[in-house]
C-alpha positions in Angstrom: 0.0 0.0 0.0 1.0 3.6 -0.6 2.0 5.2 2.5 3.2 9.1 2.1 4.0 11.2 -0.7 8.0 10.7 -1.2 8.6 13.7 -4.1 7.8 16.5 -6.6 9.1 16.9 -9.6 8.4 20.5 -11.7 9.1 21.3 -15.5 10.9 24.6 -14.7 11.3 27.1 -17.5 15.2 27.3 -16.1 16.4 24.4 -13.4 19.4 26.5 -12.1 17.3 29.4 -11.7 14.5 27.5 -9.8 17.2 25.9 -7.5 18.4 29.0 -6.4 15.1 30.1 -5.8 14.3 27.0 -3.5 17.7 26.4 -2.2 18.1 30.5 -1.1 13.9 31.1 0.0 12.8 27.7 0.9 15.7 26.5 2.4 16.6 23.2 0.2 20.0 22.0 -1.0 21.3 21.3 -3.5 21.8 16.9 -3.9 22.7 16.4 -7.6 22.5 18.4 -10.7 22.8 17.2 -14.4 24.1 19.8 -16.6 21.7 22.9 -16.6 18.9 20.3 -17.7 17.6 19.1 -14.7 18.3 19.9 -10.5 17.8 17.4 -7.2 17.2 19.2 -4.0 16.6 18.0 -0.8 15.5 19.3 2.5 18.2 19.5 5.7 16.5 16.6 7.2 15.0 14.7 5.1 15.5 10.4 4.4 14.3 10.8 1.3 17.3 10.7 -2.3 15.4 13.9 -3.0 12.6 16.0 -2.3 11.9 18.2 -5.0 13.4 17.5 -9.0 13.3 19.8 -10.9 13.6 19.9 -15.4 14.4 22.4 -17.6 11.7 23.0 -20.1 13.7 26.9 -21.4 12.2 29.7 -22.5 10.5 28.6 -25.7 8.4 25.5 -24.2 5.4 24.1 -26.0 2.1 24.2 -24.6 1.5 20.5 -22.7 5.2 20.6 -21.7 5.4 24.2 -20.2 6.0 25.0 -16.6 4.7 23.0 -14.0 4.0 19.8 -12.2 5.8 16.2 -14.6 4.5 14.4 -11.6 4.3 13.2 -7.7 5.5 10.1 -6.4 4.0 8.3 -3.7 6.3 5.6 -1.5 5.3 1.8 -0.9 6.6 -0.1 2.5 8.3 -3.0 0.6 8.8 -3.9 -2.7 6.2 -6.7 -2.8 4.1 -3.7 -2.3 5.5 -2.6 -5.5 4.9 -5.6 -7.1 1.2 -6.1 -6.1 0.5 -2.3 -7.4 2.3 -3.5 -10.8 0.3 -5.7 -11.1 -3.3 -3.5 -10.8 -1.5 -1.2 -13.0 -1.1 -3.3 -15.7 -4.2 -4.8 -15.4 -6.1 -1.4 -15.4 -3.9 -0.7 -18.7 -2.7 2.3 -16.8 1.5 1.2 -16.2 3.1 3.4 -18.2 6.8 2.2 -17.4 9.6 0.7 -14.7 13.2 2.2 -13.7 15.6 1.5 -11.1 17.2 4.7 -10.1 19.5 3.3 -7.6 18.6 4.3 -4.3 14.8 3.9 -5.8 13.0 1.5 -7.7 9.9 3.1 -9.7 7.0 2.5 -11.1 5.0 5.2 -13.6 1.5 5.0 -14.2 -1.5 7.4 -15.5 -4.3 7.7 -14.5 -7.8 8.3 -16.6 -7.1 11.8 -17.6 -3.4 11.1 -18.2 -1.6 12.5 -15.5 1.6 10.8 -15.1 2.6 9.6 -10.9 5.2 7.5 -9.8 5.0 4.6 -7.2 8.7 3.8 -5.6 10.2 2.3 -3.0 13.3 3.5 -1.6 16.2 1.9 -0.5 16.4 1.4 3.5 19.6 3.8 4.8 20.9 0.2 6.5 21.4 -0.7 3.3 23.3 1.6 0.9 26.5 0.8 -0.2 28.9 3.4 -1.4 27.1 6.8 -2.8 23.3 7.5 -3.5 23.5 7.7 -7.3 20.6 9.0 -9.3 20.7 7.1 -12.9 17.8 6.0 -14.9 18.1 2.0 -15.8 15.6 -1.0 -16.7 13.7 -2.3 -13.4 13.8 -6.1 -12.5 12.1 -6.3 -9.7 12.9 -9.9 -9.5 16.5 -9.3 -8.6 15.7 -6.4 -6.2 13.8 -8.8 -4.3 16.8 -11.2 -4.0 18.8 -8.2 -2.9 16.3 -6.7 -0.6 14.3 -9.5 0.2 10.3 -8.8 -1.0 9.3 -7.7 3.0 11.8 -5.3 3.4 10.9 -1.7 5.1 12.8 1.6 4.1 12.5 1.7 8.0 14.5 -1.3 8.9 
């Protein structure tokens, strides 16, 4: 079952600009940045890889893909979770895709008017090895549940 919001993610006309903004006003900082194209911030305190993402859409963006919300993702307890919510996904027609972004594994969906979320579990602090890295990579759950084990709470 879902069990908190984990993360926003905005199409921003300019990333590095918007990061200021939120890093100087809001209080964020800055986690990862790639290129001018897209910004991860985090809050002080937070266990999350990153609170707020953030995409460069520049100056000239086309109606549909202008500023504002790409999407919210909401955090499972374990990855059988993850599975079981795969599975009503696809079966609604409504999964859209999978990625493993290291510290996260993800799930993206739609729902009926085509707004895009993201369902992910994170990878329990205990268990990191080496640094949180932020990629984009093909999802097999299968071998996550090895890894993890298919019961396994972020807060172990």
């Amino acid at each position: 079952m879902i069990r908190r919001l984990n993360h926003a993610v905005l199409y921003v006309r300019d990333a590095v600009a918007a990061a200021e903004f939120y890093t100087t006003v809001l209080g964020f900082e800055e986690i990862t940045r790639m290129g001018d194209n897209a910004v991860f911030l985090g809050l002080p305190r937070s266990p999350n890889d990153h609170d707020l993402g953030l995409f460069s859409v520049g100056p000239g963006a086309t109606p549909g893909r202008g500023p504002g919300l790409y999407h919210l993702a909401w955090e499972v307890d374990t990855l059988q979770d993850l599975v079981d919510i795969r599975q009503r996904l696809s079966a609604a027609g409504a999964l859209g895709g999978a990625s493993d972004h290291g510290g996260t594994k993800s799930l993206y969906g739609k729902d009926v008017d085509g707004l895009e979320f993201e369902i992910m579990w994170e990878v329990p602090v205990a268990l990191w090895t080496g640094p949180r890295e932020l990629k984009v990579a093909p999802l097999d759950l299968d071998a996550e549940i090895a890894r993890y084990g298919a019961t396994t709470s972020r807060n172990i």
